[in-house]
C-alpha positions in Angstrom: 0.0 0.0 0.0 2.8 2.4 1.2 4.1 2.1 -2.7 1.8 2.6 -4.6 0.5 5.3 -1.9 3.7 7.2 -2.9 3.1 6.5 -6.5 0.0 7.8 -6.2 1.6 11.1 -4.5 4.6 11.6 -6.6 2.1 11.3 -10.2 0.2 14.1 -9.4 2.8 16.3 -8.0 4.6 15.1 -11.4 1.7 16.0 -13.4 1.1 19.9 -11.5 4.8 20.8 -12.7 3.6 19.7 -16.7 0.5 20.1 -17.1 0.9 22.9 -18.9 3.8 21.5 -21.1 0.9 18.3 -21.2 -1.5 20.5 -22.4 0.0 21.7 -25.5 2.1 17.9 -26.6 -1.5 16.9 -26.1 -2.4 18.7 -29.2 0.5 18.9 -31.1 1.0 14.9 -30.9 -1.3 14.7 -33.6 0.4 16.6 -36.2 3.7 16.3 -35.2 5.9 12.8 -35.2 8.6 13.2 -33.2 6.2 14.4 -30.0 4.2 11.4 -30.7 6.7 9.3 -30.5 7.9 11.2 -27.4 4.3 10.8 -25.9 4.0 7.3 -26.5 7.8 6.6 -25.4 6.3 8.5 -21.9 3.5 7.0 -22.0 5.0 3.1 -22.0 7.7 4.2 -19.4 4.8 5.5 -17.2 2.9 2.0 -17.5 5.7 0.0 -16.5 6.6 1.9 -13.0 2.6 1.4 -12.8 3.0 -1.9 -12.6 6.0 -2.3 -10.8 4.5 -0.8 -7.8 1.2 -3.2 -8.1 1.1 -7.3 -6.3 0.8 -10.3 -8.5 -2.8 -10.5 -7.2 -3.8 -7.2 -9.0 -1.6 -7.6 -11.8 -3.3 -10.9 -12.6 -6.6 -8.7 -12.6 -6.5 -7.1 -16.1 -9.7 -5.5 -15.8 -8.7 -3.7 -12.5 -4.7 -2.9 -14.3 -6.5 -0.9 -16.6 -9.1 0.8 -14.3 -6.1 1.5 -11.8 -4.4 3.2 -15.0 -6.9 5.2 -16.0 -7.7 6.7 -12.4 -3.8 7.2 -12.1 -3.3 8.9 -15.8 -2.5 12.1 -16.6 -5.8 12.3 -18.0 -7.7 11.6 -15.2 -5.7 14.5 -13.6 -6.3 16.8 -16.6 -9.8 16.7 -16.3 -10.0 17.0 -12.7 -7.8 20.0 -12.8 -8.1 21.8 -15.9 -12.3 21.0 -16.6 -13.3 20.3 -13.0 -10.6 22.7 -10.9 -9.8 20.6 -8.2 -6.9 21.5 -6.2 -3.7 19.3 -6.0 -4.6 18.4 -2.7 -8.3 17.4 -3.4 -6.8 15.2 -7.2 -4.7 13.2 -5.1 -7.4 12.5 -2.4 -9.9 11.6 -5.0 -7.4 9.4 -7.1 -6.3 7.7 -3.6 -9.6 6.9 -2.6 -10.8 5.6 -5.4 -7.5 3.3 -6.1 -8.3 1.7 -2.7 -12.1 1.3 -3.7 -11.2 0.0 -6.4 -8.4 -2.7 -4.9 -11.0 -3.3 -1.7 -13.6 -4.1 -3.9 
């Protein structure tokens, strides 16, 4: 728990300091090769220290991998921030809780 607790911390701190840098490779990603490549390059390298901080029991759970990514993506945190304006503080109790729900359940 204490892991992926700190993954969970260290994400959206991460994402805070680029969203804004996010925001625009968002956009440009889909004319532009090299930042596509360099989004999907991030993107992979994201996944796998994902999954390194998750048990064998949940990474045998495909269905719950992928619903733990989503929750934990930088597009979760885009929307909560940018469309919803959450603070830091309230993203990373929101994402928390519902990556416990969502391993509890």
């Amino acid at each position: 728990r204490s892991r992926l607790n700190e993954l969970i911390e260290r994400s959206i701190q991460s994402y805070e300091k680029l969203k804004n840098f996010q925001f625009g490779a968002r956009i440009k990603r889909y004319s532009s090769p090299v930042i596509a490549h360099d989004f999907n390059r991030n993107s992979k390298l994201q996944r796998s220290r994902f999954e390194e901080a998750l048990p064998e029991h949940i990474l045998s759970d495909q269905n719950l991998v992928e619903a733990l990514d989503l929750i934990m993506s930088m597009e979760a945190f885009m929307k909560l921030r940018m469309e919803s304006g959450f603070s830091v503080k309230r993203i990373e109790e929101i994402v928390r809780e519902t990556v416990w729900r969502l391993i509890d359940a």
